[in-house]
MDAnalysis code that builds the backbone (N, CA, C; Angstrom):
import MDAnalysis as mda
import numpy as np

u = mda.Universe.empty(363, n_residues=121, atom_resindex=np.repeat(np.arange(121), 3), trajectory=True)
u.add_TopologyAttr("name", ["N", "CA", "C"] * 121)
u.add_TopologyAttr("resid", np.arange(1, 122))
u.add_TopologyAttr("resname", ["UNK", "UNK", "UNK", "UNK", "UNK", "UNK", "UNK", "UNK", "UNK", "UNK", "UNK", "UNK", "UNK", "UNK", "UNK", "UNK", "UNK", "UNK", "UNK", "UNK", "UNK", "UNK", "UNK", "UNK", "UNK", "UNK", "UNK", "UNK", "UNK", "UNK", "UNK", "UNK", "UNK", "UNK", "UNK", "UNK", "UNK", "UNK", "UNK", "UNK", "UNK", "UNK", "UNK", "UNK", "UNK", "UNK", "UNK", "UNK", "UNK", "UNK", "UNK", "UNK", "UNK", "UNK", "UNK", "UNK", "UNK", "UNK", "UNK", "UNK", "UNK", "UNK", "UNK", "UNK", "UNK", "UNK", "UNK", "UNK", "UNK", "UNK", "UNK", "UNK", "UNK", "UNK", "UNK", "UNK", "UNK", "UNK", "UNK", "UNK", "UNK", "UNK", "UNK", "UNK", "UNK", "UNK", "UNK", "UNK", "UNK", "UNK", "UNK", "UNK", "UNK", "UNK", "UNK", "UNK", "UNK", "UNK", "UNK", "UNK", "UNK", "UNK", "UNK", "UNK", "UNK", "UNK", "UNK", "UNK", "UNK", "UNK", "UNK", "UNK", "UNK", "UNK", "UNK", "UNK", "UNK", "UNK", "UNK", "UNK", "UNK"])
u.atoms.positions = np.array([
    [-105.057, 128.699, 176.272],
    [-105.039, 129.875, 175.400],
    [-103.785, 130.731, 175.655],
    [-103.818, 131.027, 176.946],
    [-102.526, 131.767, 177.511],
    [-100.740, 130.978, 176.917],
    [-101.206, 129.607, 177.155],
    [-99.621, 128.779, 176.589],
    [-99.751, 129.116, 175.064],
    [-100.437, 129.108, 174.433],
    [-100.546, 128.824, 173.022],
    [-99.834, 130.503, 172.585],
    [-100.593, 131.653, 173.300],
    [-100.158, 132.523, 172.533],
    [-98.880, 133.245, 173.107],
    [-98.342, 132.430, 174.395],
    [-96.926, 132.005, 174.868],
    [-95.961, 131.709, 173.772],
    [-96.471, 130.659, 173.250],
    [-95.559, 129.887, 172.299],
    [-95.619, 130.132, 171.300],
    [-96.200, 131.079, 170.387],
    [-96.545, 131.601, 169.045],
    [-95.249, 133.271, 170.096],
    [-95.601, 134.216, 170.528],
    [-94.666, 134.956, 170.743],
    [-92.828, 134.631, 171.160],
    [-92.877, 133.212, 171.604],
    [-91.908, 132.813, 171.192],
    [-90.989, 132.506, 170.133],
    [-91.936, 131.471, 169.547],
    [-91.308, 131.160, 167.974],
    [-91.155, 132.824, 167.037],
    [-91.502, 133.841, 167.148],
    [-91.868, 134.914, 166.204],
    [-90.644, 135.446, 166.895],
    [-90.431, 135.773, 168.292],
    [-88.970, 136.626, 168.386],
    [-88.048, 135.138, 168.304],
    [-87.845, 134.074, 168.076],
    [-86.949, 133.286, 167.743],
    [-86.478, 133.358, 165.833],
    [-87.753, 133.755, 165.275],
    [-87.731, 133.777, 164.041],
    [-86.985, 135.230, 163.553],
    [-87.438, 136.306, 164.497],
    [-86.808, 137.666, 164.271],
    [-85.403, 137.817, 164.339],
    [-84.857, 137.254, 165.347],
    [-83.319, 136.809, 165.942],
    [-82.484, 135.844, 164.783],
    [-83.174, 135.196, 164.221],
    [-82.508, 134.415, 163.432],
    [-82.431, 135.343, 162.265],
    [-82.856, 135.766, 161.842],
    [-82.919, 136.630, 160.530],
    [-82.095, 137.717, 161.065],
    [-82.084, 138.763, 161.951],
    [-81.015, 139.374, 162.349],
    [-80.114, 139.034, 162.475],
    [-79.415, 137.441, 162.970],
    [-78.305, 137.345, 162.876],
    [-77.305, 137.408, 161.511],
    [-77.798, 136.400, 160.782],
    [-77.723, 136.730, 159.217],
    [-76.679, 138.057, 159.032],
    [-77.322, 138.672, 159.187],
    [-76.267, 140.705, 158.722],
    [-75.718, 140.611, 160.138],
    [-74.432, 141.015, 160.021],
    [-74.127, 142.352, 161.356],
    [-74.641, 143.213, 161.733],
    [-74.089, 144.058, 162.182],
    [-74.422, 145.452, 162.706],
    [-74.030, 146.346, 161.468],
    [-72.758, 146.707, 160.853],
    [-72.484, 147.393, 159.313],
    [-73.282, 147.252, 158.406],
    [-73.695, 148.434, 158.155],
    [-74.598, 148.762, 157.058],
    [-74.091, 150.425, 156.582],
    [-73.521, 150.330, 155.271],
    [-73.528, 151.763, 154.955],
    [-73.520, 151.858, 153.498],
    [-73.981, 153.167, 152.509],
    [-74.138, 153.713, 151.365],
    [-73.404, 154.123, 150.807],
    [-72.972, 154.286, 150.041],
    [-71.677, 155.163, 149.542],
    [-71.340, 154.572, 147.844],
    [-70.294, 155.350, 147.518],
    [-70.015, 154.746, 146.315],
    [-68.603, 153.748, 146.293],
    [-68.349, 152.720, 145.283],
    [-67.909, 151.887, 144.946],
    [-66.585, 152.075, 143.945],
    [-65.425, 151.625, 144.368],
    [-65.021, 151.948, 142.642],
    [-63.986, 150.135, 142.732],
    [-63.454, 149.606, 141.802],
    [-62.522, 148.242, 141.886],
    [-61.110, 148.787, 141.580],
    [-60.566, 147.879, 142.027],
    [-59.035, 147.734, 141.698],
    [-58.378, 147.704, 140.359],
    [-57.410, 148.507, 140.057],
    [-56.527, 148.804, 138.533],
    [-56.125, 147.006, 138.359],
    [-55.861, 146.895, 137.260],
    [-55.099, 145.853, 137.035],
    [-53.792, 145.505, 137.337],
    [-53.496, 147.058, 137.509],
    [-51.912, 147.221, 138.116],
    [-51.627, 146.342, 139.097],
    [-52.409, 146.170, 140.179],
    [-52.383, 146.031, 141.494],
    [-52.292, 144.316, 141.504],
    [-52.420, 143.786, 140.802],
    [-52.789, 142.180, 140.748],
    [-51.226, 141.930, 140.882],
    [-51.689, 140.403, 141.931],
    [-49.927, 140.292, 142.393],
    [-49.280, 141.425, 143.487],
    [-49.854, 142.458, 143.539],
    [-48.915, 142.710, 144.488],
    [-49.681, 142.608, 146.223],
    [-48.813, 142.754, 147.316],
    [-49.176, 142.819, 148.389],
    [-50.214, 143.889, 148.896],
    [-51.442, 142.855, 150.051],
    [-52.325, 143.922, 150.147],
    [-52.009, 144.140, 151.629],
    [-52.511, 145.019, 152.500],
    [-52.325, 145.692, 153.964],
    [-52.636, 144.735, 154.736],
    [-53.090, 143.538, 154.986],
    [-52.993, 142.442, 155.294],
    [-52.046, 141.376, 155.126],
    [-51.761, 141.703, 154.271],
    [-50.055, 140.634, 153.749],
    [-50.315, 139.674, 152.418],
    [-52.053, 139.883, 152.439],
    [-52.073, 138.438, 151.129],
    [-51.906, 139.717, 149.936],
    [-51.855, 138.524, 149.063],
    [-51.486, 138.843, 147.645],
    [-52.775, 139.194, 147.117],
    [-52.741, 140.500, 146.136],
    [-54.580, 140.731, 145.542],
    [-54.374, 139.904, 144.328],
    [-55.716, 139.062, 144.090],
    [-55.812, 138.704, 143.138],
    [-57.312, 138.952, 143.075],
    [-56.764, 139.809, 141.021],
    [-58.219, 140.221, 140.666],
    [-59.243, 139.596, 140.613],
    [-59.433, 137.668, 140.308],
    [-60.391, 137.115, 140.466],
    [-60.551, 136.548, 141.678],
    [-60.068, 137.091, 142.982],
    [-60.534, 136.432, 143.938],
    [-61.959, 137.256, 144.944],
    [-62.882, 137.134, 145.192],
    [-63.937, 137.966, 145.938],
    [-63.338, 138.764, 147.016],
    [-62.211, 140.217, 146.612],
    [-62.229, 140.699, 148.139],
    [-62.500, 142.162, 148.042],
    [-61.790, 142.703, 148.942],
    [-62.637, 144.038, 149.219],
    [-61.090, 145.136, 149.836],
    [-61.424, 145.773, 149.635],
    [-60.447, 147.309, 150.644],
    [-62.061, 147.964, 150.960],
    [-61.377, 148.161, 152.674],
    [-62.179, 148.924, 153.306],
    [-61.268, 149.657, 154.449],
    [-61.792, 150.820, 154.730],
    [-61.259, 151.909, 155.740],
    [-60.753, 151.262, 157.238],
    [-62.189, 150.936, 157.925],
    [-61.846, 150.465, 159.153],
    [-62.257, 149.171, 159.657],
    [-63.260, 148.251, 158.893],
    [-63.307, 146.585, 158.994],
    [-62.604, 145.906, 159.338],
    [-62.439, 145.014, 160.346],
    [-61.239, 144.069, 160.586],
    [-61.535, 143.264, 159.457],
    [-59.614, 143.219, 158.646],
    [-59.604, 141.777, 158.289],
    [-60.571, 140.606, 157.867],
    [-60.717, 139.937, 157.428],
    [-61.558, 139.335, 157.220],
    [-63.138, 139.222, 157.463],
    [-63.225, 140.468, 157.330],
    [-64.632, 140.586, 157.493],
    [-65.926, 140.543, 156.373],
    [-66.809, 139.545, 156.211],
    [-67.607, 139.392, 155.472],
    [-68.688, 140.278, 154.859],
    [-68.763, 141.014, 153.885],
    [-69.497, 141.873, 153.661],
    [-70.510, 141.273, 152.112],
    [-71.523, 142.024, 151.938],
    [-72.323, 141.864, 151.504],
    [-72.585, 143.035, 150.385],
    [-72.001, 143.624, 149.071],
    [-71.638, 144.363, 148.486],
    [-73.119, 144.723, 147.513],
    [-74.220, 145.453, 146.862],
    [-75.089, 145.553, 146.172],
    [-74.698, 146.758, 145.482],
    [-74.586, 146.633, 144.220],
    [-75.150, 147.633, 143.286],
    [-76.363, 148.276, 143.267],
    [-76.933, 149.654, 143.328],
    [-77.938, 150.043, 143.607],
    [-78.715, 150.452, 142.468],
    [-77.821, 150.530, 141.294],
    [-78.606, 150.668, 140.059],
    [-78.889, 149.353, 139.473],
    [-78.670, 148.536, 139.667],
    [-79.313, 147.198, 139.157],
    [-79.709, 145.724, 140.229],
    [-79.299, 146.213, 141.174],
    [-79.668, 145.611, 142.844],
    [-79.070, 143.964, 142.420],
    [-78.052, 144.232, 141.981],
    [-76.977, 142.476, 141.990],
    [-76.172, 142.731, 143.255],
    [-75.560, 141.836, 143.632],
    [-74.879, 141.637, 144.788],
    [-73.680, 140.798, 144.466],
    [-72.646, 140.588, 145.682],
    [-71.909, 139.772, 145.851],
    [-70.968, 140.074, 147.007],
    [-70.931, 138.627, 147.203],
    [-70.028, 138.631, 148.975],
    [-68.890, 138.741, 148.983],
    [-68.001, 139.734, 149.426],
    [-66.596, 139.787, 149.737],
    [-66.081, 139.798, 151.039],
    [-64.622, 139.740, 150.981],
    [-64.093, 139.880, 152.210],
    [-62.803, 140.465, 152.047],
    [-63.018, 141.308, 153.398],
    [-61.953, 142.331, 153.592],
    [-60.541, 141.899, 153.677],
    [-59.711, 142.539, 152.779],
    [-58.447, 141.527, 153.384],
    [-57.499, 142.926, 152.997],
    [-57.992, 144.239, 152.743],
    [-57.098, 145.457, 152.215],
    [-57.678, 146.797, 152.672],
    [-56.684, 147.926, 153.107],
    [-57.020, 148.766, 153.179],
    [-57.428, 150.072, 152.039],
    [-58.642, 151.080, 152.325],
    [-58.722, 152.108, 151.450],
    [-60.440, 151.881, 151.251],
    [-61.136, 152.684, 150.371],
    [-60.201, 152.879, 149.129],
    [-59.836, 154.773, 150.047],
    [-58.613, 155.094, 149.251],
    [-58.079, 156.771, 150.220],
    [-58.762, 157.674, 149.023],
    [-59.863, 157.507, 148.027],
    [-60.506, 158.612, 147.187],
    [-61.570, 159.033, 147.919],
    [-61.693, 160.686, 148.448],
    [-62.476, 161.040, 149.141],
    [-63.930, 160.612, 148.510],
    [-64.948, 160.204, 149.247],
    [-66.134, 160.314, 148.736],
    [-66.483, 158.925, 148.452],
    [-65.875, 157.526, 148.359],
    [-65.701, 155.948, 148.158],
    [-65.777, 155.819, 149.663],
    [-66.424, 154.448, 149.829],
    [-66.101, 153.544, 151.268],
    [-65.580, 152.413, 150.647],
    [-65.736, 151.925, 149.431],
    [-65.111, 150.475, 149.426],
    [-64.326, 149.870, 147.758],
    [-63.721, 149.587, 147.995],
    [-62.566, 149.294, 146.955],
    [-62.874, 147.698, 146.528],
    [-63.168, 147.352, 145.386],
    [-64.047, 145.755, 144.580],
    [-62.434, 145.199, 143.975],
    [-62.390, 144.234, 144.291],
    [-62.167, 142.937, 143.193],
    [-62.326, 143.443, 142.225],
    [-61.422, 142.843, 140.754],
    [-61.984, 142.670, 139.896],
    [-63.226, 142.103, 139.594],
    [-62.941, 140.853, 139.980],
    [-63.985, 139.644, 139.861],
    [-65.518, 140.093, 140.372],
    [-65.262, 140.611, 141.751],
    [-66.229, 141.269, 142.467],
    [-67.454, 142.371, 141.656],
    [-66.292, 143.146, 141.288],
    [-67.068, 144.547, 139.880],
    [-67.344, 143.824, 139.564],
    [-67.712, 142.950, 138.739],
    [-67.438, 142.019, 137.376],
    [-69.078, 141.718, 137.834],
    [-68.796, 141.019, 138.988],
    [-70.237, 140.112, 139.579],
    [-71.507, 141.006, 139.537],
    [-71.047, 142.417, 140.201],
    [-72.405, 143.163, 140.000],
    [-72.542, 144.552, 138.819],
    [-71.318, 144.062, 137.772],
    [-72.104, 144.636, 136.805],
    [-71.652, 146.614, 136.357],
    [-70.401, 146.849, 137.767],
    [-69.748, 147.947, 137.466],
    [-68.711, 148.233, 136.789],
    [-68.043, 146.891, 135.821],
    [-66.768, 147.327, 135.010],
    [-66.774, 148.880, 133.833],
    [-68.081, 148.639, 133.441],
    [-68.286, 149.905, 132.409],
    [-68.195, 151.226, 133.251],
    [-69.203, 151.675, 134.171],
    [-69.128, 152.579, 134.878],
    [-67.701, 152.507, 135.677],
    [-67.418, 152.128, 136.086],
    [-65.992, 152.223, 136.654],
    [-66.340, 152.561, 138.413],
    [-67.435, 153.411, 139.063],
    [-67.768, 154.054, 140.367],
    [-69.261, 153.788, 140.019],
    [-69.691, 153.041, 140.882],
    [-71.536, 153.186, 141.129],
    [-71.427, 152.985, 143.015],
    [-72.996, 153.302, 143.255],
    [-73.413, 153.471, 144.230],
    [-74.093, 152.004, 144.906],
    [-73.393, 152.109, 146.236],
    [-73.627, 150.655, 146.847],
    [-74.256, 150.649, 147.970],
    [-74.883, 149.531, 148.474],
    [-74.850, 149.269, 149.827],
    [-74.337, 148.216, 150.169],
    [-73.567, 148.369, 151.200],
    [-72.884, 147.384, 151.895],
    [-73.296, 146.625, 153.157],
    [-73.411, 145.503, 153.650],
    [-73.296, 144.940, 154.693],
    [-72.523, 144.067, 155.329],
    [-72.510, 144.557, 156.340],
    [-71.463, 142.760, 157.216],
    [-72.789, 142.122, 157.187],
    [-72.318, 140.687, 156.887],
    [-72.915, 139.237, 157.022],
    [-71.809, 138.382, 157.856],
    [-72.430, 137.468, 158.055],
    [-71.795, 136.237, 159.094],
    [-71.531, 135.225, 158.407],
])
C-alpha cells in the first residue's frame, strides 16, 4: 500500500514538472502593437534583417532568441515568436509583433491589443 501510493506521488510530481517545463519563468501582460512596413529589410538590434513574414518579436530585455508565446486577450489566438529585436520604446507596450505574427492573432485592424506573453522552450 505504502509503495503504491509511493509511486502514484511520484508519477504526479513527474507529471507536474513536465508541464512546467513547457513555459519558462516569463510571463507578463501588457499591450501589443507590430512593426510599420517601413521597417521590412532593414537591420534589427541583433544584426538579422526584419522580415515582416517571418515569426519575430522586439522585446525590452529577453535575450536574443528567446522563445515566447504571444496571446491576444480579446480573442485568446496565439502564436510563437522569437526575439531577435529590441523595443518596442512606446511607453505603456512590452512587445513589438511581426507582421506575420499580428496577422496570426488577429491585431492588424486594431493596430495595439492586449497580450499575454510567455517564454516557452
Amino acid at each position: 500500500m505504502n509503495r503504491t501510493w509511493l509511486l502514484c506521488s511520484i508519477a504526479i510530481v513527474y507529471c507536474c514538472c513536465a508541464s512546467a517545463m513547457q513555459h519558462g519563468g516569463y510571463v507578463a501582460y501588457g499591450m501589443a502593437s507590430y512593426y510599420s512596413d517601413n521597417f521590412h529589410g532593414r537591420a534589427t538590434a541583433s544584426g538579422e534583417t526584419y522580415d515582416r513574414y517571418a515569426f519575430t518579436c522586439a522585446h525590452r530585455t529577453l535575450p536574443f532568441g528567446t522563445r515566447l508565446v504571444v496571446t491576444n486577450l480579446a480573442n485568446r489566438k496565439s502564436v510563437f515568436v522569437r526575439v531577435n529585436d529590441r523595443g518596442p520604446f512606446v511607453k505603456g507596450r512590452i512587445i513589438d509583433l511581426s507582421y506575420a505574427a499580428a496577422e496570426e492573432i488577429g491585431m492588424i485592424g486594431a493596430g495595439v491589443v492586449k497580450v499575454k506573453v510567455e517564454e516557452t522552450r
